[in-house]
N, C-alpha and C positions, 0 to 999 in steps of 0.2 A: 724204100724211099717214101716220107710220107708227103703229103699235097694240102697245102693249107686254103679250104674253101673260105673260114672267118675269118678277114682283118678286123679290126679295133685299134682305129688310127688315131692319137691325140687328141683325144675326147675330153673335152673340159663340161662340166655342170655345176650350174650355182642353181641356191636356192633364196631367192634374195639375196642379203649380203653375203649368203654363207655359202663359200666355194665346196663344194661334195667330190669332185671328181675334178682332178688337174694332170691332164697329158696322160690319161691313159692309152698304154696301147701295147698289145698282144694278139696272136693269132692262136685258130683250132685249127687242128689238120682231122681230114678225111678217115676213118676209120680207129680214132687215136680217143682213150677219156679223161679231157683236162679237169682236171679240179682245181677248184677255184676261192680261194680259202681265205681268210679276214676275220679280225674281230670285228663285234656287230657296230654298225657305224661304218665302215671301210668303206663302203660303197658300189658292193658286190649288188646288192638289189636293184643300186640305180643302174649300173651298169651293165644287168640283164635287161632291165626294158628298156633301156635306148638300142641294147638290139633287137629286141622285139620290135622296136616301134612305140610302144606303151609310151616312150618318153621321147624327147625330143633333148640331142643334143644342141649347148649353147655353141661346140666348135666341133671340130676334128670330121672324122669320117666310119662308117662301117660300111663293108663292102663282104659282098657273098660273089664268090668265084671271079673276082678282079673287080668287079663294078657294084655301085653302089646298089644298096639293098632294097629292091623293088616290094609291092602289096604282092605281086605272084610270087616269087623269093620266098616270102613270108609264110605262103598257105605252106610250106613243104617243111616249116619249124613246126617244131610240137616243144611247148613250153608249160613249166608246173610253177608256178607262183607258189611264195612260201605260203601267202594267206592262202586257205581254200575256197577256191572257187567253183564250186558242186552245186546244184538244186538240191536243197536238202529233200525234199518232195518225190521227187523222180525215183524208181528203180538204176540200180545198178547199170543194169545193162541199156534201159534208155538213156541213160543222162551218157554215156559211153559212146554210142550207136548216133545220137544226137549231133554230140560234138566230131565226129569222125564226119557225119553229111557238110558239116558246116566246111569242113576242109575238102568237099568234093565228090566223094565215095557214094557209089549208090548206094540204095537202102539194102541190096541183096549183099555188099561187099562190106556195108558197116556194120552189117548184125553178123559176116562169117567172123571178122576179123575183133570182134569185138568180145565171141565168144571164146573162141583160140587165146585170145591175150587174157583173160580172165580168167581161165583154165590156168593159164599160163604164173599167173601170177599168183593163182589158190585162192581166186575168189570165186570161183562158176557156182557154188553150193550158197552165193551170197547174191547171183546175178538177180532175183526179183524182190532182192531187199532194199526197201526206201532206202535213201543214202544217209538219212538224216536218224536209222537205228542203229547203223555201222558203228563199233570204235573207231576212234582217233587214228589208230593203225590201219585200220581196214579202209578209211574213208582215203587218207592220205595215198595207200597201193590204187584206189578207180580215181585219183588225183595223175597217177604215174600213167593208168591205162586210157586215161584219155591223150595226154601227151604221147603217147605213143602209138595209138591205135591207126591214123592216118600212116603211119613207114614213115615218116621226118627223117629228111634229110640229115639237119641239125637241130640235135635235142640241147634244150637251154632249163635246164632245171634247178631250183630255186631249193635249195633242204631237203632232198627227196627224201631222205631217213634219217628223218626228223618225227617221231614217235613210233618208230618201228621198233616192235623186238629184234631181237639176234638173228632169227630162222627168217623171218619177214624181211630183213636187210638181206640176206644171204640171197632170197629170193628175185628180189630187184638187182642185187647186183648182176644176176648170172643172167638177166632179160638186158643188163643194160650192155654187158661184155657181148652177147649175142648181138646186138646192135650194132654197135662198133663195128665185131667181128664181120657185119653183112654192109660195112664201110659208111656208116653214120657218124658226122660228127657227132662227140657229146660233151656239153659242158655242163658243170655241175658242182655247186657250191655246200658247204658243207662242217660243220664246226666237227667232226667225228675224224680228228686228223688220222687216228689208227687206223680208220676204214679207206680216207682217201689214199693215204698211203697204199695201203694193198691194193685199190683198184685205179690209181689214174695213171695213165702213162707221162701226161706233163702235165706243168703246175703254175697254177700266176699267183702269187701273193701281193694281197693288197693291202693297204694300212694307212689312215687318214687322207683317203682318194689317191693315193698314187702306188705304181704298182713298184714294188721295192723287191719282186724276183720273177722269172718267168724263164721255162725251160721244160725243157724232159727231166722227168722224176731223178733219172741216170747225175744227168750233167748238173743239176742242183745240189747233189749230195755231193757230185766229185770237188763243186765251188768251193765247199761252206766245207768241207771235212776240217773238223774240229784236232786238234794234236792230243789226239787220244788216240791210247796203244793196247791193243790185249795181247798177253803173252800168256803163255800157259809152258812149264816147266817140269822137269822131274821130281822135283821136291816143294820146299816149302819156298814160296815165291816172297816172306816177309823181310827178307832184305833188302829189296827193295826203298822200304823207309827210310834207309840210310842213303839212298843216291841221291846228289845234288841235284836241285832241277826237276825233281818227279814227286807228284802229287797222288796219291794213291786213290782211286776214286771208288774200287771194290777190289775184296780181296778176301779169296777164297781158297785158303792152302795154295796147291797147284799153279791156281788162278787168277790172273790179275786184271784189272782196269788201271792203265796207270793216265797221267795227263802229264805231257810235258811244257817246263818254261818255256820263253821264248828262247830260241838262242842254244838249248840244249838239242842236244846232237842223238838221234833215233840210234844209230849206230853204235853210239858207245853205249849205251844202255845192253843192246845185242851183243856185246862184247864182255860187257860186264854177266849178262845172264849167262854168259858161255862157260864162262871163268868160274861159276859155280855151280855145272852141271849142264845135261841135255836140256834142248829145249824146243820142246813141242810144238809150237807155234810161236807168232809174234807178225803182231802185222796191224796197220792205222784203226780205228773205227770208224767208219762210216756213220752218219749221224742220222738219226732219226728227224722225220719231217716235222716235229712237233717243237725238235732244238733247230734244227734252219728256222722253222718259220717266229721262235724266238730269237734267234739272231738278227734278224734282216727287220723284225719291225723294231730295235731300240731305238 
């Protein structure tokens, strides 16, 4: 059972005449990592910092554990802005160490916990490097360890692999699942939908400030399943092209992608493939987060 600490209640924001954000509202649960996905403009960024605080809702509400969101609430978020916000001046491990005191931590537990997470993340061989000689990569990962070095409650992070290589991504995910796994909210926005897909458990999509889907990763794909069929067969599956109603989408001997009309019937297709041999499989496709999340903003 999970337990939703973040609501995001009807939250309207205008900027001038220009309305940004109309009736947004979705929850994070406790242990669970939403992603939080949009093309740019959506509104994902204003909608991180009205729960930060950073901004000020024109309406609605955000509330942490039933009631609305307090300055102490606040110290126990650890948040990563897409812009970086580092002393480029500072070592590694101060600028790190620093912002961990700022949220509370004495000096003995911001410099343990600062080292551990820096280890952690495969910068320790980087911790007395100005931050300002770091790649983009590197600077971005003591961008993640500072939002993380305080234990937050709820992580609210802004592109966090947003110029990271492959092994670098790989490595942030497996500190941010361990997270989770030690029952942190985490929300986190992200144009890398292949990535978000493997690592969020739920999802809000949002598109010209309103959110047009929000769910567990599960229950969004069972929504949106597109009438598409894979079958795989004992022989050559090109007959196929001759059925009313079916659209062949790939087709590999064997192997099929079909897509059906509306109105045609799954079954007789299974009956039809029966009628000319064994057949191996057959069964819906489940749709990738990259075609929901093209579906749901047309």
């Amino acid at each position: 059972m999970t337990t939703t600490v973040l609501d995001v209640g009807a939250v309207d924001r205008s900027f001038g005449d220009r309305q940004v954000l109309k009736d947004v509202s979705f929850s994070v649960a406790a242990g669970r990592l939403t992603g939080f996905v949009g093309a740019n403009g959506a509104g994902k960024t204003t909608t991180m910092r009205i729960i930060l605080g950073v901004l000020a809702a024109d309406s609605g509400t955000v509330t942490w554990r039933g009631v609305p969101v307090t300055r102490e609430a606040r110290q126990r978020f650890g948040y990563m802005p897409e812009e970086r916000g580092l002393y480029p001046k500072m070592t590694v491990a101060d600028q790190v160490v620093y912002l961990a005191r700022l949220h509370g931590l004495s000096a003995a537990d911001a410099r343990r916990r600062t080292t551990a997470l820096l280890d952690r993340l495969e910068l320790g061989p980087r911790a007395g490097d100005q931050v300002e000689k770091l790649s983009l990569g590197n600077q971005q990962r003591v961008q993640i360890a500072a939002a993380l070095v305080h234990d937050p409650e709820l992580l609210v992070l802004d592109e966090p692999f947003s110029g990271l290589d492959p092994l670098a991504a790989d490595s942030v995910v497996t500190v941010l699942r361990e997270r989770a796994a030690a029952g942190a909210a985490v929300l986190f926005s992200s144009h890398q939908l292949e990535l978000v897909e493997r690592l969020c458990d739920d999802l809000v999509i949002i598109a010209d400030g309103t959110i047009r889907a929000a769910g567990s990763r599960d229950e969004l794909r069972g929504q949106h399943t597109l009438a598409r069929y894979a079958i795989e067969v004992e022989a050559d599956a090109g007959w196929l092209r001759d059925e009313p109603g079916v659209t062949i989408v790939d087709l590999d001997g064997a192997h099929a992608v079909l897509e059906l009309a509306p109105g045609t019937d799954d079954q007789h297709i299974l009956r039809a493939a029966l009628a000319h041999g064994p057949v191996r499989s057959f069964g819906p496709v489940r749709p990738s987060l990259a075609e929901i999340f093209r579906e749901v903003i047309k």
